[in-house]
N, C-alpha and C positions, 0 to 999 in steps of 0.2 A: 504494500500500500504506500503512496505518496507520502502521507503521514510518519512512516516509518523511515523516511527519507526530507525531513522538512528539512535540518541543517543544514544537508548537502544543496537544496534547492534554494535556500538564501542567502546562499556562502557565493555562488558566482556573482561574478561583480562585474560579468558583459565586458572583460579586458579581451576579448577575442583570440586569444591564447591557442584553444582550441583550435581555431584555423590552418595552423603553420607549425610547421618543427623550427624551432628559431637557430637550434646550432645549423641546419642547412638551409633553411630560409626558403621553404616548399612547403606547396601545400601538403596537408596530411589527412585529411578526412575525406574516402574516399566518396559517401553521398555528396558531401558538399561538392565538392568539385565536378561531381556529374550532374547534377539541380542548378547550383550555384547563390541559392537563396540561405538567408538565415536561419529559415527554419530546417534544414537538410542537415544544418553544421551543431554542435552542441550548443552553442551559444542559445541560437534560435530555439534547441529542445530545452532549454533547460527555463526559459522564459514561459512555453507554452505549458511545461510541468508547474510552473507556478499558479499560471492563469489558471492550471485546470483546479490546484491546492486549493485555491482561491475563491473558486466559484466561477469567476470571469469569464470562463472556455468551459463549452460542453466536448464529451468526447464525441468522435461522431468517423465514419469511413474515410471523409478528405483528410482529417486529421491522422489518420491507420496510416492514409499511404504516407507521408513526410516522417511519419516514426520507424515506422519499417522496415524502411530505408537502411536504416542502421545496421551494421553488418555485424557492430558487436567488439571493433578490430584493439578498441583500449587506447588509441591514435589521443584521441581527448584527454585521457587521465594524466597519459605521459608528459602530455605540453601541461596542465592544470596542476597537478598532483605535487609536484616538486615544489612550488611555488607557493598554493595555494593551500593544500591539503584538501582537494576538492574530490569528489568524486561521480564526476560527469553521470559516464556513463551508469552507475547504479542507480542516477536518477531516471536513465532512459530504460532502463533495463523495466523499472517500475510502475511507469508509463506504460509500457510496453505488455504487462502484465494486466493493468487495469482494462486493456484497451478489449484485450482475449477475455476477459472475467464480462466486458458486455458485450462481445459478438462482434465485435470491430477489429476482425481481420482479414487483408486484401485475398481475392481469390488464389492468387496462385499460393502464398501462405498455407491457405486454410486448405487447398488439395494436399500440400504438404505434412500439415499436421494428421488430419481425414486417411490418409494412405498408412502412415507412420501406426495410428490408432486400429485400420482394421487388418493391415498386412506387416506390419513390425519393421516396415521400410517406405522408404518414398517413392518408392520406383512401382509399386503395385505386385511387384513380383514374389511367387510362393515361397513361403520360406525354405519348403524344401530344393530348392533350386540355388540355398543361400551359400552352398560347397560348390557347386558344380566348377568353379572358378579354376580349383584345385585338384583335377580329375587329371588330366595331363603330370602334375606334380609328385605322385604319391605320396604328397601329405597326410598324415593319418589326422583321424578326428582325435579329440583331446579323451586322454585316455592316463592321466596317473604322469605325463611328461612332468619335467621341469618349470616350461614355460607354454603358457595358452597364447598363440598368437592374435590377437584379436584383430580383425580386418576391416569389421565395420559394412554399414552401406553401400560405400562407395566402391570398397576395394569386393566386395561380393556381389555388386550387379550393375555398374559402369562400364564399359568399355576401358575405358579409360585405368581407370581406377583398378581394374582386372587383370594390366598389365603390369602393376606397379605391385599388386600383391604378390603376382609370380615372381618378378624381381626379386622381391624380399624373401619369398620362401624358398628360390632357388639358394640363396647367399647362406643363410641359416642352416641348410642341407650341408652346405658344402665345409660351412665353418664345426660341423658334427653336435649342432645344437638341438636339443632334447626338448620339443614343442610338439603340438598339437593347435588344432582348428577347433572352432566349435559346429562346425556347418550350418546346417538347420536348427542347432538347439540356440547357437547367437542371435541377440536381439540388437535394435540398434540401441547407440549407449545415449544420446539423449539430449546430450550437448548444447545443438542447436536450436534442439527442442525447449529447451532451460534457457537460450539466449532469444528464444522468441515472445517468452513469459508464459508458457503455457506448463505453468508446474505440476499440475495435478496430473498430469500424461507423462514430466520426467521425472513424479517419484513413482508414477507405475513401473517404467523401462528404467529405474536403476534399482529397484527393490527387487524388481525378477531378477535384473544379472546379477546382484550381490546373492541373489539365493541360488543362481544357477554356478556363478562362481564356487561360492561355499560348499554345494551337493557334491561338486568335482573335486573339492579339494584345491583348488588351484590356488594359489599364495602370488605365482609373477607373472604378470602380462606386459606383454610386449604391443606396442600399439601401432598401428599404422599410420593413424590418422591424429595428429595434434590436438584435433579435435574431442578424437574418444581420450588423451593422453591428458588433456586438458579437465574431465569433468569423474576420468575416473582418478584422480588426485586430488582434485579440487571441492567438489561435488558431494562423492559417492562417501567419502570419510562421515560427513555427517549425518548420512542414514546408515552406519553399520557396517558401511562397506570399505576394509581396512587391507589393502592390498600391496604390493612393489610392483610398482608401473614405470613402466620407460617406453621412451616414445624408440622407435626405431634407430634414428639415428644417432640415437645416445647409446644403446648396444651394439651399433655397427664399428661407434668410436670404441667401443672398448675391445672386440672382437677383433680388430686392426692390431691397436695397444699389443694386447695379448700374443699377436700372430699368431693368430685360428681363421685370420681370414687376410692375405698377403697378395694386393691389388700386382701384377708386373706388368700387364702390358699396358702398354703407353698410350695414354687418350689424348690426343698432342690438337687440343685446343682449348681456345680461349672460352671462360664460363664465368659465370655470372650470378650469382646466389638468392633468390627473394623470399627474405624470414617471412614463415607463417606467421601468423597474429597469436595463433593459439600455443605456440611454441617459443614465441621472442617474447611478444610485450606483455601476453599474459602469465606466462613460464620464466619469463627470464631466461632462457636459453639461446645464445645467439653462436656458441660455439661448437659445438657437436657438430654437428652435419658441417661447416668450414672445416673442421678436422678433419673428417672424412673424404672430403674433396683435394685437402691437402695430399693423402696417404696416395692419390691418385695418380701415377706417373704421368707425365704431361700435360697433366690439367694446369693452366694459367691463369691463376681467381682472380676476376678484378671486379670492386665493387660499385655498385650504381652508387648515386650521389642521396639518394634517401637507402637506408640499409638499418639493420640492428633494431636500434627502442627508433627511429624515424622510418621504420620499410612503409611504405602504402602500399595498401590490403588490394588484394586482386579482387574485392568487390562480392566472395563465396560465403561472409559468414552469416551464421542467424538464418542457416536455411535460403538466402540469397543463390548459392550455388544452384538450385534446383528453381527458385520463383524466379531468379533474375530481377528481382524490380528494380535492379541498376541499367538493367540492358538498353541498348539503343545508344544514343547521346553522339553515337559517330566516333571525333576524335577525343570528347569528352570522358568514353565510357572509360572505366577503373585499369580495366585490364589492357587494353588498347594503349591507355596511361604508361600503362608499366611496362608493355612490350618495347615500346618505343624509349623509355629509359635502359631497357635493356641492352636493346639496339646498340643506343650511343655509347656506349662503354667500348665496344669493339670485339666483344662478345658474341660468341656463333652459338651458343647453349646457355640457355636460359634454366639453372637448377632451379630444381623444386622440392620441397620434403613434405606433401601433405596432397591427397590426392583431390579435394576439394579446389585447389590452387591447381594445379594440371587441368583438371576440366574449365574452370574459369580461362585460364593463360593458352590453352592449347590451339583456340581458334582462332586468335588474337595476331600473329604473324601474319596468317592469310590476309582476314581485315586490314594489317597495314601495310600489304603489300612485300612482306618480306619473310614469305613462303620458301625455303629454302636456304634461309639467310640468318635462319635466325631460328632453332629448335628448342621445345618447352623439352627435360627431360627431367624425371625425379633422378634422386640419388642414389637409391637402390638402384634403378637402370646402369645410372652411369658406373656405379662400383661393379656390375656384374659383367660390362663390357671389359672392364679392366681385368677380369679375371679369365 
């Protein structure tokens, strides 16, 4: 409730902070900069959470689209927080809750949430269908392993995201790592679903997987996805759910480390790195997966000029990946943004560690015209090349 959030909602003081990463002096909020209004940017949210504190603003569906916008990316806090001790986005986040509590969520959202509720994914696909990714692989289902690799949505019925999980589970195989799948008994973990404000739906999908966790036994998961790495750390502790979670590229760095898994052959080009949101600004983690890029023989990192606590968000979170309510905008939109920063660096490989950011970024070269010139890969891909 707003209420539970009045402090944070009379503490901004409209200094525009928000707007801009000031050590690089670009923008940083990926709706704003694809709307380009006040209210898209947190300034603008954090004004209309007052009015609604207030009485002043009724909630209403034109009001859903400008909130929902929101990808979730934490861009706000980082420029606010230091400074201020502000915290933007829990007020959006709340907003955002209120908006689901009265039926004011934009369509492609709410097919989102509607899919998630009667199929356990967004994609409408059966759950038993939720392995098949892995049939090529001989991954066994989780069975008493070490480690449960958890895959997620994306990495079990995207295209995209299908190819990244094979990546990963070939790398794992080869470094003699003791995992398991959950196939069809995995649920999606809920993340997004928690950053859309729809909580009554993600303490159902985190109370089943900390129970289906628990039935297996399972103690360490490995995540795919920043996202599921994000909420079962963050999240799931407070309903019971007490686990060792590493997002991928945190056990890839150590697998390296260790030499259990020894990149030689030579990837002899220039690359380019773009921190998840859900793994830099909300994780803190900006060095893992650069480590791992490192370990890479002729990889040549070079970093775009927003990176680290300043990356801007390819425009995927908060369920965004799947509704797109950034889409369009031309040269405006998030990802189109960031292909073309990528670009400029002199970078032919655009890294990725989060498969939500691969589907956002992967179509995005074509659109600017630099189809060939310019490749989205994850980092599993690229470490499994090198091997």
């Amino acid at each position: 409730m707003l209420s539970e959030v009045r402090a944070n909602i009379y503490h901004c003081l409209k200094c525009g902070a928000c707007r801009i990463a000031f050590s690089e002096y670009m923008p940083i909020c990926p709706s704003g900069e694809r709307f380009g209004f006040d209210s898209y940017y947190a300034i603008g949210r954090m004004e209309i959470a007052r009015a609604v504190f207030e009485g002043r603003l009724e909630l209403g569906e034109k009001l859903a689209q400008r909130i929902f916008t929101c990808t979730g990316c934490g861009a706000c806090e980082e420029q606010c927080r230091p400074a201020m001790g502000n915290r933007p986005l829990q007020v959006i986040e709340e907003l955002k809750a209120e908006l689901v509590e009265k039926g004011f969520v934009p369509a492609g959202l709410r097919t989102f949430l509607k899919s998630i509720y009667v199929h356990g994914n967004p994609y409408q696909a059966p759950k038993e269908k939720r392995g098949e990714w892995a049939a090529v692989t001989g991954v066994e289902e989780y069975s008493g392993q070490e480690y449960l690799l958890y895959v997620g949505c994306e990495g079990s019925f995207d295209p995209r995201g299908q190819k990244i999980a094979l990546a990963l589970a070939r790398l794992l195989q080869k470094a003699g790592v003791s995992f398991g799948i959950l196939a069809g008994r995995e649920k999606c973990d809920g993340n997004d679903v928690m950053r859309i404000g729809e909580r009554g739906l993600f303490e159902f999908l985190a109370q089943e997987n900390i129970r289906i966790f628990k039935e297996h036994g399972i103690k360490k998961v490995i995540a795919l996805s920043p996202h599921a790495y994000n909420t079962f750390k963050n999240d799931y502790p407070k309903l019971g759910g007490e686990f060792e979670v590493s997002h991928y590229t945190q056990f890839l760095r150590d697998l390296i480390r260790e030499g259990k898994l020894v990149p030689k052959k030579k990837v002899a080009a220039r690359v380019t790195y773009h921190d998840p949101c859900f793994l830099g600004r909300h994780n803190h983690d900006y060095t893992s997966a650069r480590d791992v890029l490192a370990a890479v023989p002729g990889v040549d990192l070079v970093e775009m000029e927003r990176k680290g606590v300043n990356s801007f968000c390819c425009g995927g979170g908060a369920g965004n990946h799947y509704a797109d309510l950034l889409g369009g905008g031309g040269e405006r939109n998030p990802a189109r943004i960031r292909v073309r920063e990528a670009f400029q660096t002199g970078a032919r490989i655009l890294a990725v560690a989060c498969p939500s950011c691969a589907v956002m970024l992967s179509d995005a070269p074509a659109a600017e015209g630099l189809e060939g010139r310019l490749t989205v890969k994850d980092i599993a891909e690229i470490v499994l090349e090198a091997l």
